[in-house]
N, C-alpha and C positions, 0 to 999 in steps of 0.2 A: 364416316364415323371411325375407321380404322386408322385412319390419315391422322384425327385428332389425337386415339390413344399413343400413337408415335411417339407425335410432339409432346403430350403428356409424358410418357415415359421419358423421353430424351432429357426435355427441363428437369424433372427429379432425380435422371442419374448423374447429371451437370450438379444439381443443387446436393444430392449428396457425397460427390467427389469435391467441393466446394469447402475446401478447409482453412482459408485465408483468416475466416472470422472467428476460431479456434483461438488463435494466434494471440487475438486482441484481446477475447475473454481472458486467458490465460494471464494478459502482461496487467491486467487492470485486476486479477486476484489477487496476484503478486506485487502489484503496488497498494494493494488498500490494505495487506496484510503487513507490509512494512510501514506505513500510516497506523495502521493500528500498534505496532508492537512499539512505535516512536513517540507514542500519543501514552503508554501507559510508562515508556522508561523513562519519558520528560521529568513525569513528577517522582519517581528515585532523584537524580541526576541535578532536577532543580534542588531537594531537598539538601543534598550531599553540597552543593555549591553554597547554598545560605549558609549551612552549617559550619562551612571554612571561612568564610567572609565574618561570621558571629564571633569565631574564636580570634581571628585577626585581629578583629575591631575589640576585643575585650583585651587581648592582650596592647594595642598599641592604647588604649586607655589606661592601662596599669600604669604604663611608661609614663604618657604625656601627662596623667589627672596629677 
């Protein structure tokens, strides 16, 4: 029985000296947080671009109509 709580302790202090998986959490916070903040300045950025393409097209219609 003492044999087992050993191996029981050994494995938990392995699994909590075990910080590889840290790592991963970490890089996948920091990518869904750059997905997110990409996800809400798309629609600025798209709007800002129609909005130069509108005035283009209105002024190269002045010219050409």
């Amino acid at each position: 029985m003492n044999r087992y709580f050993s191996t029981a302790k050994g494995v938990l202090v392995a699994l909590h000296q075990e910080d590889s998986g840290q790592d991963l959490i970490e890089y996948a916070l920091i990518a869904a947080l750059i997905a997110l903040a990409a996800t809400f300045g798309m629609g600025t950025v798209a709007k800002a671009i129609n909005d130069a393409f509108s005035s283009i097209g209105a002024k190269l219609g002045a010219y050409t109509g």
